[in-house]
Structures are given as structure tokens and as C-alpha cells.
C-alpha positions as CSV (number, residue, x, y, z in Angstrom):
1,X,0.3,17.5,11.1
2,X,1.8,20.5,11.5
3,X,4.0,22.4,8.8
4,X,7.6,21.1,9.4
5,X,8.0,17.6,10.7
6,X,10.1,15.9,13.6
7,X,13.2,17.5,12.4
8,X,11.8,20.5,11.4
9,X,12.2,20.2,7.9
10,X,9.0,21.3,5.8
11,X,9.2,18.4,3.3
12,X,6.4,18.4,0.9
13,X,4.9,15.1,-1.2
14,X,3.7,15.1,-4.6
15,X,1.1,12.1,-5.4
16,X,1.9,11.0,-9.0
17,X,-1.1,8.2,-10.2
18,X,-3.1,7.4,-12.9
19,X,-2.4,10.5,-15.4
20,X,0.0,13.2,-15.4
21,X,-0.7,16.7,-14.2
22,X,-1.8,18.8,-16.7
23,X,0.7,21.8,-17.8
24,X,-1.9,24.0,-15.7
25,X,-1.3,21.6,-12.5
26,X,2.4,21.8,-13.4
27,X,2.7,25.6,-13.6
28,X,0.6,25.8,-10.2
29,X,3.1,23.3,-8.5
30,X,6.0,25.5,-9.8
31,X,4.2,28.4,-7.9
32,X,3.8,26.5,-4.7
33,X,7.0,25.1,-4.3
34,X,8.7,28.6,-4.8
35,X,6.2,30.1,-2.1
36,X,6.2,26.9,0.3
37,X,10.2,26.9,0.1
38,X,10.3,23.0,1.0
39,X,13.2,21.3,2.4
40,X,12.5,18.4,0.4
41,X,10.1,17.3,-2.1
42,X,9.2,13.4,-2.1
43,X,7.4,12.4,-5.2
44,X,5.3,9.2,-4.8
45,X,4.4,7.3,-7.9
46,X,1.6,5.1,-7.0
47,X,-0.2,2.4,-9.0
48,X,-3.4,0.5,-8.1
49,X,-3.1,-3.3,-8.0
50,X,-5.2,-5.3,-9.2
51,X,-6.3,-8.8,-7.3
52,X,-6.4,-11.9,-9.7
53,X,-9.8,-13.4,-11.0
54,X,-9.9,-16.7,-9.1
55,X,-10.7,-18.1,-12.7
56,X,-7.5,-16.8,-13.6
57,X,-5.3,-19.0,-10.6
58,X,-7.3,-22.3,-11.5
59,X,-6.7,-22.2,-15.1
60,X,-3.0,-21.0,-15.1
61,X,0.2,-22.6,-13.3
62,X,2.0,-21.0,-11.1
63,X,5.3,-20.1,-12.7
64,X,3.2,-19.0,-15.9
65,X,0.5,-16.7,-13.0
66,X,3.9,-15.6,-11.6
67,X,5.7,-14.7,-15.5
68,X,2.8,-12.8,-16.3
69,X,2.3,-11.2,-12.8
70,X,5.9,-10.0,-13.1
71,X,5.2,-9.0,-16.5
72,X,1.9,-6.8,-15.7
73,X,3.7,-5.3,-12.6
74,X,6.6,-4.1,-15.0
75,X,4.5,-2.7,-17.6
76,X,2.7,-0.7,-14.7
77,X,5.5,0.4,-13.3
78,X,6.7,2.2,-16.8
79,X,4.0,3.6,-16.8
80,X,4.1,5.2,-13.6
81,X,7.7,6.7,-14.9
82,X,6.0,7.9,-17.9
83,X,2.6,9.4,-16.0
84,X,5.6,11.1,-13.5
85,X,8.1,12.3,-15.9
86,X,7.2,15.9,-16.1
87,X,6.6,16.1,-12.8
88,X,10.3,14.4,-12.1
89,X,11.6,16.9,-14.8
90,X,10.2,20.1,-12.8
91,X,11.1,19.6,-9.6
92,X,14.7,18.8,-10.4
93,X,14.7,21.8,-13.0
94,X,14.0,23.6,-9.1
95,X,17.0,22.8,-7.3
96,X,15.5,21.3,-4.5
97,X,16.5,18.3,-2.8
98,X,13.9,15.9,-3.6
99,X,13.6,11.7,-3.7
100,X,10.9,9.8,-5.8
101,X,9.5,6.9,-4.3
102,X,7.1,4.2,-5.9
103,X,4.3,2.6,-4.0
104,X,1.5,0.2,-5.2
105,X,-1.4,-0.8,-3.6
106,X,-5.1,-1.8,-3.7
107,X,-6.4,1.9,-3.2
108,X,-4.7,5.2,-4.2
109,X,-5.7,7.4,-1.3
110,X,-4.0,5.0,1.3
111,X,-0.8,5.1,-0.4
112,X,-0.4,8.8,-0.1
113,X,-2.1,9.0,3.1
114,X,0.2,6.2,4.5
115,X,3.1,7.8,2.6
116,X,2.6,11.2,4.4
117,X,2.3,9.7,7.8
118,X,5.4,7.3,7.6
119,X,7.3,10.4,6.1
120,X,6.2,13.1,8.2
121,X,5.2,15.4,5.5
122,X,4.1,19.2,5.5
123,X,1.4,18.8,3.1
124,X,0.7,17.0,0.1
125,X,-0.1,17.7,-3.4
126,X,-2.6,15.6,-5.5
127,X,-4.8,16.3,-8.4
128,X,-8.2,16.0,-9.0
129,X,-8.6,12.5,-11.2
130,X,-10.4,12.9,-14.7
131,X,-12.6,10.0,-14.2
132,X,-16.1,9.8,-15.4
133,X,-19.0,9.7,-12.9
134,X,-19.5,6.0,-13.2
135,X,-16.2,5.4,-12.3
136,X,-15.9,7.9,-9.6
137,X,-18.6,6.4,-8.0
138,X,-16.9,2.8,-8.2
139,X,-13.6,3.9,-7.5
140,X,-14.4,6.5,-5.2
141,X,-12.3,9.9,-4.8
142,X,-8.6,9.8,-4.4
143,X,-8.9,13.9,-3.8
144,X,-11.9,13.4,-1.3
145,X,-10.3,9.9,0.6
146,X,-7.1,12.0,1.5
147,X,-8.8,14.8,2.1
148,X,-11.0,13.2,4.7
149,X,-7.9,11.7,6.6
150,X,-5.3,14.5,6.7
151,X,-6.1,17.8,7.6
152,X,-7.4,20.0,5.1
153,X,-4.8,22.7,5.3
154,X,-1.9,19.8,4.6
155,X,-3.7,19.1,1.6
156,X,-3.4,21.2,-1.9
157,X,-5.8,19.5,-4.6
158,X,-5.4,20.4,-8.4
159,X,-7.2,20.1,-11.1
């Protein structure tokens, strides 16, 4: 992946998931996009879903497993615009041209990783999670997934 896609636009993603970016993390991606100079800047929202318990679709009808479904995936979703909203704020505040996309799925790293494929991006942006060890190790890494499947100068990691 080279820096400036097809078209030769250098377009640049931001991975927005599970917390915000710290004022730190914001003040570094403030630095970067005024030395990277994107063309565009694609912020991707991203939340994890969740599989239901198979308890969970014997006991409950479908229309109710489908109110509540619609209901969690809501809920999630403001979330996401809440866990982005700084993030939003800043890189409008920046004048560059810039979409936000939302993307759920069952694991993190694929989003982005799919994200930046389908998108042709420069490089991507994602922070370091503040998960504990236990759930690192269940989880896993989003930093260290990506990181494994792009190439490692296409990939700026903050803590």
C-alpha cells in the first residue's frame, strides 16, 4: 500500500472503537494531519457485535429477539457517535475534506483492515486499547491484528 491510492489522493483513516482518544492522542492526530497533508480523512466508527446466546433465541420470540436486537444495535451505535465526537469535532475544525463511516462487526481489526483495503487508504490511525491483560489476551490486540496485516509504515498506533 503505497502512500496515495489509485487516484493519487493520500486519504488517510482514522479507526474510532471502544473509547475515545485521549486529548494526548488528539493533539498527536492534529500534528499528523498537518504534516501528512491528506486529501481526505475517512473516520471509521466501528463497534463489535456480539452473537446471541442460543439460550437467548429458544427462550425469546422472534419479533421480541428482533425489538431488542434493534434496540441493542441503536444504543451501540450512540455510542460510537459519542466515543467519535471529538475526533469528528477536530478534523472538521481542520478544513479537510473528510467522510465518517460506521462499520460493525465481530472483530475490530478486520473492520479497519477491510476498511483500508476497500478504500484505498494511505495509512491508518488507531490507538492503543486500554484493556486489562485478561482481556487483551481474550480479545486479542486491535493495534497488533492491523498491524500484522498492513504494512507497518501505513500504520500510526497511539496511545
Amino acid at each position: 500500500m503505497a502512500y496515495g491510492n489509485a487516484n493519487g489522493e493520500k486519504v488517510l483513516l482514522i479507526a474510532s472503537y471502544r473509547e475515545k482518544y485521549t486529548s494526548d492522542a488528539l493533539q498527536e492526530i492534529a500534528d499528523i494531519l498537518r504534516e501528512e497533508k491528506p486529501d481526505k480523512v475517512i473516520i471509521s466508527k466501528i463497534i463489535k457485535e456480539t452473537s446471541e446466546p442460543t439460550i437467548f433465541k429458544a427462550m425469546v420470540g422472534k419479533k421480541e429477539r428482533e425489538d431488542l436486537c434493534r434496540s441493542i444495535s441503536k444504543e451501540k451505535k450512540k455510542q460510537a457517535d459519542e466515543i467519535s465526537s471529538d475526533l469528528v469535532e477536530l478534523v472538521r475544525s481542520m478544513d479537510i475534506p473528510s467522510e465518517v463511516h460506521f462499520r460493525k462487526g465481530k472483530e475490530i481489526s478486520k473492520e479497519i483492515i477491510d476498511e483500508s483495503e476497500k478504500l484505498q487508504v494511505s495509512k491508518v490511525i488507531i490507538h492503543k486499547g486500554k484493556k486489562n491483560g485478561f482481556e487483551r489476551l481474550v480479545e486479542g490486540s486491535v493495534a497488533v491484528s492491523v498491524q500484522q496485516k498492513l504494512p507497518t509504515e501505513n500504520v500510526i498506533t497511539l496511545k
